[in-house]
N, C-alpha and C positions, 0 to 999 in steps of 0.2 A: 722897680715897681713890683718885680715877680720873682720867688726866691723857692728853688727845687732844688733838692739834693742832688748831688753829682751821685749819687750811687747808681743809675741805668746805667749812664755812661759807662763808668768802671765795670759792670758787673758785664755790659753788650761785648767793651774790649778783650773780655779776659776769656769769656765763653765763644769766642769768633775764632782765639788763635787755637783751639783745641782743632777745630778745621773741621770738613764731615757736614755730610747733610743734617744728622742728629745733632747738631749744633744750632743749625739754624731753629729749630722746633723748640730747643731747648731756651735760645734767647725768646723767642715769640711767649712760651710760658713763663719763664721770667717776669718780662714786661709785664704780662696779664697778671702776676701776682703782685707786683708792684703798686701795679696799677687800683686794684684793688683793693691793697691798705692805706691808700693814701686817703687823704679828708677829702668831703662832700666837695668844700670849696676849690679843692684843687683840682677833681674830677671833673667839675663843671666847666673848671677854665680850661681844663687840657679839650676840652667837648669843645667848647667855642671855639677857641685859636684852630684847631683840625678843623672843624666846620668850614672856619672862615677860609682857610688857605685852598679848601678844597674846591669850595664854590667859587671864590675866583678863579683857582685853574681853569675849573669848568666853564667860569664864563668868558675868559681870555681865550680857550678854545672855541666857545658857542659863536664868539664876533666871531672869526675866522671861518668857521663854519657859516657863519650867517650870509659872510659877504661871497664866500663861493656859492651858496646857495640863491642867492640873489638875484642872480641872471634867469636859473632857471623859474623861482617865482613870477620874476619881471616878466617872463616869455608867456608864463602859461596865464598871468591874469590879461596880457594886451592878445592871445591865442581865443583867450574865451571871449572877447569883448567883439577879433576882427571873425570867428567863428559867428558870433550876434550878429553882425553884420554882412557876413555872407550868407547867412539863412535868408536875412531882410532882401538881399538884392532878389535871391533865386523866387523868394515869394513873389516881390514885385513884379518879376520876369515873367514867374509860371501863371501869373491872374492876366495878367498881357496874351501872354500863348492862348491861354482858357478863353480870352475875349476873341483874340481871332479866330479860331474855334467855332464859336459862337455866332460869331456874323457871318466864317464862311456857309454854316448850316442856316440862316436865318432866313424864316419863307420871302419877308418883304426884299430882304436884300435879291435873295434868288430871284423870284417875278419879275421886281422892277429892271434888275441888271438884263434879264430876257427882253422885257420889253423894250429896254432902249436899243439894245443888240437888233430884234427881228422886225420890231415895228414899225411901219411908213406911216403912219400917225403922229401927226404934230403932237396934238393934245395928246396924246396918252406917253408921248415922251416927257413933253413936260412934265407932265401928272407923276409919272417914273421917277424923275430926276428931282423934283420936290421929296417925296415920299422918301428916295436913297440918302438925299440932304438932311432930313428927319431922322431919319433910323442911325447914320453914322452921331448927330450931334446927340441921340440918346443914349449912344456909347460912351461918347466922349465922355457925356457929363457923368456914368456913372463909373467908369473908370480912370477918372484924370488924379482921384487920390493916389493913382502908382504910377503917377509921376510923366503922364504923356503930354506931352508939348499938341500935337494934333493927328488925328489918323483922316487920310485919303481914302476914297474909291477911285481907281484910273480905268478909265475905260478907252477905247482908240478913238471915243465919240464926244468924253465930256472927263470931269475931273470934278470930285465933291471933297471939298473941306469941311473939316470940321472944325476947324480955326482959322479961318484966311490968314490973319493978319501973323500970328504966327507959323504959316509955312512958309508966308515969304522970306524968311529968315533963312532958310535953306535955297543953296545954287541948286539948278533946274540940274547942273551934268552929277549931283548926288544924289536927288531922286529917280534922274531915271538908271543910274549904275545900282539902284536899291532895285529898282521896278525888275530892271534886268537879272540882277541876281534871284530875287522872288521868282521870274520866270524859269529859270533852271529847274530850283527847287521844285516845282512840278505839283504844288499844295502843301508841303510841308512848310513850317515857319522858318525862313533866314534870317540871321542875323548879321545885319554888319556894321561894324566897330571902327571901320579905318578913318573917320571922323569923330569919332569919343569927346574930346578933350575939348572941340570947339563948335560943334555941330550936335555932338549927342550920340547916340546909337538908334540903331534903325531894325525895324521888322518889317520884311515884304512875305508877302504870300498870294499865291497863285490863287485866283477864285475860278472854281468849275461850277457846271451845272451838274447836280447831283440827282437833277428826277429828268436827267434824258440819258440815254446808256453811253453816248458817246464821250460823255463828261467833256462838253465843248467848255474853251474858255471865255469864261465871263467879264473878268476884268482880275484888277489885281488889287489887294489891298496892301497900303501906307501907312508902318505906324512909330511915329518919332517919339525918342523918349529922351527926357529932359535929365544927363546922367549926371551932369553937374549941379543940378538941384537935388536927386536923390544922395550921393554922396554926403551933400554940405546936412542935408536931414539928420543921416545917422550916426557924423561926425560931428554935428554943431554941439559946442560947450561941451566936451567929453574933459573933466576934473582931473582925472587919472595920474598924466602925465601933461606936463608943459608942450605942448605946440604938436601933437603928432601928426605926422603925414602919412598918406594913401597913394597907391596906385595900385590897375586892374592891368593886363595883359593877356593875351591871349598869343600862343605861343615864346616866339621873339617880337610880336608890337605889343607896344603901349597902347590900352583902351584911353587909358585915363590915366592923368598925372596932375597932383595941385601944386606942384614944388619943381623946379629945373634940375636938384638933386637928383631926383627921379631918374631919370635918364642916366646919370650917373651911376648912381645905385645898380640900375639894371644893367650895366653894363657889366659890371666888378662880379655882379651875379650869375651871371653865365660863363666868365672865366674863370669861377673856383665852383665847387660842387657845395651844394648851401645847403647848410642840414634847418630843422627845422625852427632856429631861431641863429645868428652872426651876428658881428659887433665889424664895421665896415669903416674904414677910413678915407674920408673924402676932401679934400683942401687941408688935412692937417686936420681935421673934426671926426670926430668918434659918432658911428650913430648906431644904434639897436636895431635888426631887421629881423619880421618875423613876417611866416606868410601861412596863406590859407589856399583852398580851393572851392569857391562857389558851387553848391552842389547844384548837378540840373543842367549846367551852363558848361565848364569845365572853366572858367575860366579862373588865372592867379588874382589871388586879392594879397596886397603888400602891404605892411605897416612897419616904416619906420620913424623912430625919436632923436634927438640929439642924444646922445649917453654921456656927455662931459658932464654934464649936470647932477647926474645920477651918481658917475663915479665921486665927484664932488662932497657930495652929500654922505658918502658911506663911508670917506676916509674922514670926513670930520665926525660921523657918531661913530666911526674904531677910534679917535684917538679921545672921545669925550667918554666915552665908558671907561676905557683905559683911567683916566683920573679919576674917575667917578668912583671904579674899585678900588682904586687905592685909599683914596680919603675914606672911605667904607670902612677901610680896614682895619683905619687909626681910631675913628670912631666907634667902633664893634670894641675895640680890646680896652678903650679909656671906659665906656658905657659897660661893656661884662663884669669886670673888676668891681666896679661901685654897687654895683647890680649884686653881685654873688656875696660879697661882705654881708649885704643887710638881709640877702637870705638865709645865710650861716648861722645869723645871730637867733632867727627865731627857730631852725630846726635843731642847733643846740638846747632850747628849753623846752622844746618836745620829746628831745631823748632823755633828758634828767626827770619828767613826768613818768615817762616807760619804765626806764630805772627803777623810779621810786616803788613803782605799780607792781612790778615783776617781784619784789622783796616780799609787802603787805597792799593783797588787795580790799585792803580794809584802811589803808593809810591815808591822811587828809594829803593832795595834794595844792600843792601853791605854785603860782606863777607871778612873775613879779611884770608882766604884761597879760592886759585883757584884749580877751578876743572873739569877746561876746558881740562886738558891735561891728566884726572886721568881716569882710562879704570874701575875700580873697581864699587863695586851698590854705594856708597859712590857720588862716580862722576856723575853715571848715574842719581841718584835719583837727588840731585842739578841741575844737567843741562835739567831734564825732569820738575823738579819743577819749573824752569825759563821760557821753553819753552811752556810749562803750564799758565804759569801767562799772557806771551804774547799772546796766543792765547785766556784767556776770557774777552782780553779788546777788540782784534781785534771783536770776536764772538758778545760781546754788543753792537759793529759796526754795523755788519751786519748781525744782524738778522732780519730788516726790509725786506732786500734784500733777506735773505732766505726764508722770506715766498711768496714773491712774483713770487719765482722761482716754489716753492712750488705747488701755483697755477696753472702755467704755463703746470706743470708736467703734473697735474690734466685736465685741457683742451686738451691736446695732445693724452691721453689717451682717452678719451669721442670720440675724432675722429676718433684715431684706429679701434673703436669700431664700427661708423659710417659706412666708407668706404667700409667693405667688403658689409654690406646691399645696397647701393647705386649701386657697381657694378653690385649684382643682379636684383635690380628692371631695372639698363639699359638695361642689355642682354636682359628681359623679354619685355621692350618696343621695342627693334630688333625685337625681334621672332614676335612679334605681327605684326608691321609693314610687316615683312617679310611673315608670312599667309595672310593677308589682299592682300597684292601683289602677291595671287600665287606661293612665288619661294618657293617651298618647299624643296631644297636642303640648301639654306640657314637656314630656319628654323629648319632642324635638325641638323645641322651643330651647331647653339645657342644652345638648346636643351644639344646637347653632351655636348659641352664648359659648358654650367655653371653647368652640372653633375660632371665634371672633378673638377673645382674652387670647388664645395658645398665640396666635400672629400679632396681637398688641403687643405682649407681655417678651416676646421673643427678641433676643440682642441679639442671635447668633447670627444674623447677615441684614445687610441692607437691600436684596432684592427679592422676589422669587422668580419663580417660572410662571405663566401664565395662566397657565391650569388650577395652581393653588390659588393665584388673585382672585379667578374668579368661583372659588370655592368658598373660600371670603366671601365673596360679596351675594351668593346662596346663601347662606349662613344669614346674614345680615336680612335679606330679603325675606324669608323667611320667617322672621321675629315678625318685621315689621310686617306680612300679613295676616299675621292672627290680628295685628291692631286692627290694621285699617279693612282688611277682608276683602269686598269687592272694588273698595276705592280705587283700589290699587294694580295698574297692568305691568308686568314686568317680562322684557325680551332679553335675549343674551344671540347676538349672530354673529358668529365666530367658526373659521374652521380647524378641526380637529388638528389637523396640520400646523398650527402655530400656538398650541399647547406649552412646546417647551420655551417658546420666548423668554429672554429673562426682561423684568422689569422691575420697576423702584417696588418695593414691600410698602403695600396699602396703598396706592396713590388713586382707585379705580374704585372702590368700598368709601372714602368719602366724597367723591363728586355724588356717585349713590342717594349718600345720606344729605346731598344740599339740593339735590333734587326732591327727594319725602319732605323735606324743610320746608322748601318753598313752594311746591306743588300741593303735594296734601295740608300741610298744618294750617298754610294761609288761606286756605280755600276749602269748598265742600262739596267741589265738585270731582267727578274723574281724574285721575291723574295715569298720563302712559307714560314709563320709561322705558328708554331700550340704548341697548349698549350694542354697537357694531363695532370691529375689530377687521383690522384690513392691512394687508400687507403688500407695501407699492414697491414690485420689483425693482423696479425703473431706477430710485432713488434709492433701495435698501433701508427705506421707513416702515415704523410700524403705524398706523394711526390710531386709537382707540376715542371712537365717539360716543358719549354719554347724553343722553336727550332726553328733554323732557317738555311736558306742555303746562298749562294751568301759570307759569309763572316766565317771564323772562330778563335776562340781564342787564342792571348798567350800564352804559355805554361806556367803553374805557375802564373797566372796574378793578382789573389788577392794579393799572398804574394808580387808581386812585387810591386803593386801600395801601400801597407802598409808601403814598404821600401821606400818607394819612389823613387825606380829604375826604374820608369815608372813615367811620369807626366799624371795625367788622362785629358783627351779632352772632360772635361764637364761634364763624366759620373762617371767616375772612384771612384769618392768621391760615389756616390751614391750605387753602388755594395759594397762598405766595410760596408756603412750605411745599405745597407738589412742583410749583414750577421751580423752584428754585434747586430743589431737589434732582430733577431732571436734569438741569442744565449742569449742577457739580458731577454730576456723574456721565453724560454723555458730551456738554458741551453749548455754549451758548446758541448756536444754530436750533438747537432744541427746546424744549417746554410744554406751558399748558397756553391753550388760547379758550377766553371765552366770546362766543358771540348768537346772536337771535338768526333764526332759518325761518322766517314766517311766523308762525305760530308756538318754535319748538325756541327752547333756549339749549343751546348747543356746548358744552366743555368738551377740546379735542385735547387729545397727549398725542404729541408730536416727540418719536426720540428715536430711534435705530434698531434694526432687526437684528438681536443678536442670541447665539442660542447656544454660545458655549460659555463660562460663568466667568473662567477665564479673562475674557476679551471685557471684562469689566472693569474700570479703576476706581474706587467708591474713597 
């Protein structure tokens, strides 16, 4: 099927017996020039077959790799599930605890337990003992989600169930070796376990009297927990894996076991040192064990699986890949061959196009395939190569015409450049004019104006210092009260002390002017503006508030001019610009807020105290 010269071969043999490191460097170059005159078609196929060999190596390695990796997977996803799982028991546990807890501090329980204790009163024992019979089944009922079968009050006088009919399910000699153990305990909760498996586990706690000093004892409370319902809860229908089993321990005993392996298991476990997941042999059966620790509790939680199953499973997808890559193999090298032929044929009539092009690019090219209609790179590269060709005879057209554009660029610019100086030396011939004539209103009137233009007109930085912002916005103020004259009140409350602030250039001179917008032009009454400036240690903010009266805000107005559920009236674009502005330069935590104070409509600039220029990133 595949026909290569024997010349590597010969040329790897002949340059190997010369011996020497500088041989080997010398065949690798070789090869690489070899390799390089050889046609498209051949290049592609030596790509492929290397590809293909390699990626099977790698995947005959990857299985190998995959099925020693496999235990440890195996371990950590049934680790994370009986991890799940011992979180669930120690909650269960610790809302159990929290309820004992609860009822040892409960006033009714305390009274009542007093009064059956000191009183020679019928009635008010009764009365007591109804009332304890109440308060335990209000327990009951809001704690029985965590799995209690029933809690007790024992007292040496009487005994309150909270479920008759399930305590009688427990021998009187386990509650009272609970009751007794609870009495040791001395108020702390005990637990005991030596019944797990068929009876449940058990909490006793000692009840005192908490509002007499001698903390005499009250009674004792009872409280049974249903461990084989809570297991089957967090084990019912687990997908995972085929049938796993549980067991709890607490040193060398079994709490709980749902399997007779169990005991087995535990046995083979304490005679070898168990690390944190084993594969354990029991009748001739393979099982996976992995274990946890209950946190709260101290106690083991155990999971294990049959592993034949597992092992089963891995040796038949190693030996189903194993064929799978092979037929792969045979199919890549029948499929590249056919594949590379019919690519051959159309990049051979792209290079006799080039050919032709490279002699006369003026020459009609022909192709004896169209590939006007073909979507493939095949198509694309021909019709970008034609589309190519036309544009560098148009391009040797007009490239006269480009440079003179060129030029043209280059004058328009120089003018740019011009115009804004020419603006200022006019203003300054005004001002002049205007001193010369006495009108001094005018003359600061120019004055402001070309302060305003100098910080428009200005690229050289995107901030200033504070002092100039509001130099600006003097300037600005200024103008606008020669318009409006007494309309107009204007405050600046600022300490000299935060002069050097740096801040975004202009962001404080147009809240200004949407304040005159909407305050004076809309109205004909008074308008006060006043700008405070405030520096919050605490947080290392600057605040700067702009106020005003006569008009107020929007509700929501940034985001709505963002959406453009509002069309802005000239301004609008310019508020998104200050916040947005703030946030590129100091950080989304920052910006502009607008909102209404009563009467005043409020714009705050909220961004960072900083006063070296440096600490800027723009």
């Amino acid at each position: 099927m595949f026909s290569y010269d024997n010349s590597i071969i010969i040329t790897a043999h002949s340059i190997w017996e010369r011996g020497g490191g500088s041989t080997v460097r010398g065949l690798i170059n070789r090869i690489k020039l070899i390799f390089s005159n050889i046609s498209l078609k051949r290049k592609i196929l030596t790509i492929v077959l290397v590809s293909i060999f390699l990626i099977s190596g790698v995947s005959l390695a990857g299985i190998s790799l995959v099925s020693d990796a496999y235990l440890k997977l195996l371990q950590k996803t049934i680790a994370n599930n009986l991890s799940y799982s011992a979180t669930t028991i120690s909650y269960y546990l610790s809302n159990i605890e929290t309820m004992s807890g609860l009822m040892l501090s409960d006033s009714n329980i305390q009274c009542n337990l007093s009064d059956v204790r000191h009183s020679d009163n019928p009635r008010i024992r009764t009365e007591a003992y109804k009332k304890l019979s109440y308060t335990v089944l209000e327990y009951y009922q809001q704690y029985k989600p965590n799995f209690i079968s029933y809690i007790t009050l024992n007292n040496p006088d009487f005994i309150t169930y909270s479920n008759f009919l399930g305590s009688r399910k427990t021998p009187e000699e386990i509650e009272r070796s609970v009751l007794n153990a609870a009495h040791d305990g001395d108020g702390r909760p005990v637990w005991i376990c030596d019944y797990g498996n068929e009876y449940g586990i058990f909490m006793g706690r000692l009840i005192k009297n908490i509002q007499s000093s001698n903390l005499e004892e009250l009674g004792t409370l009872l409280v049974s927990i249903d461990l084989d319902g809570l297991m089957n809860s967090l084990n019912k229908g687990d997908p995972l894996y085929e049938n796993p089993q549980y067991y709890i321990m607490t040193g060398d005993t079994i709490i709980y076991n749902d399997n007779p392996i169990s005991a087995t298991i535990h046995d083979q476990r304490k005679a070898s040192a168990m690390r944190s997941y084993d594969i354990m042999n029991v009748d001739g059966h393979r099982y996976f064990v992995t274990e946890d620790v209950i946190p709260g509790i101290g106690w083991t939680y155990v999971c294990y699986l049959s592993y034949d199953p597992i092992f089963k499973s891995v040796s038949f997808v190693r030996t189903l890949s194993i064929v799978m890559i092979i037929l792969s193999i045979l199919l890549a090298i029948i499929f590249s061959e056919s594949m590379i032929s019919f690519i051959s044929r159309h990049t051979q009539g792209l290079i006799r196009k080039m050919e032709a092009f490279s002699t006369d690019e003026n020459a009609v090219i022909d192709s004896d395939y169209d590939y006007s209609s073909r979507r493939d790179e095949f198509g694309l590269l021909n019709r970008q190569f034609d589309s190519m060709a036309g544009k560098i005879r148009h391009l040797i057209q007009v490239n006269y015409v480009n440079e003179l554009w060129k030029k043209d660029a280059q004058l328009k610019a120089l003018e740019a450049q011009i115009n804004p100086h020419f603006l200022y030396n006019t203003l300054e011939s005004v001002n002049w004019r205007a001193q010369v004539a006495g009108n001094m209103e005018i003359s600061s009137m120019i004055e402001s104006l070309g302060t305003l233009l100098r910080a428009t007109l200005s690229n050289s930085t995107s901030h200033f210092d504070l002092k100039k912002e509001l130099e600006i916005v003097t300037a600005y103020i200024t103008i606008q009260k020669y318009r409006f004259e007494d309309r107009l009140e204007f405050s600046i409350h600022c300490d000299e002390a935060l002069y050097n602030a740096q801040i975004p250039k202009m962001c404080i001179q147009p809240l200004v002017e949407n304040s005159i917008n909407y305050g004076l032009e809309e109205s004909t009454e008074l308008c006060s503006i006043e700008i405070t400036i405030e520096h919050q240690q605490e947080s290392g903010s600057l605040m700067v508030l702009v106020k005003n009266d006569g008009s107020l805000f929007e509700e929501c107005l940034l985001e709505k001019l963002r959406s453009q559920e509002i069309r802005p009236h000239g301004f609008g674009i310019g508020l998104i610009n200050i916040d947005e502005r703030i946030k590129l330069m100091f950080g989304k935590e920052y910006g502009l807020t607008l909102y209404n104070d009563q009467e005043w409509a409020v714009a705050r600039i909220h961004m960072p105290y900083i006063t070296d220029q440096e600490e800027i990133v723009c």
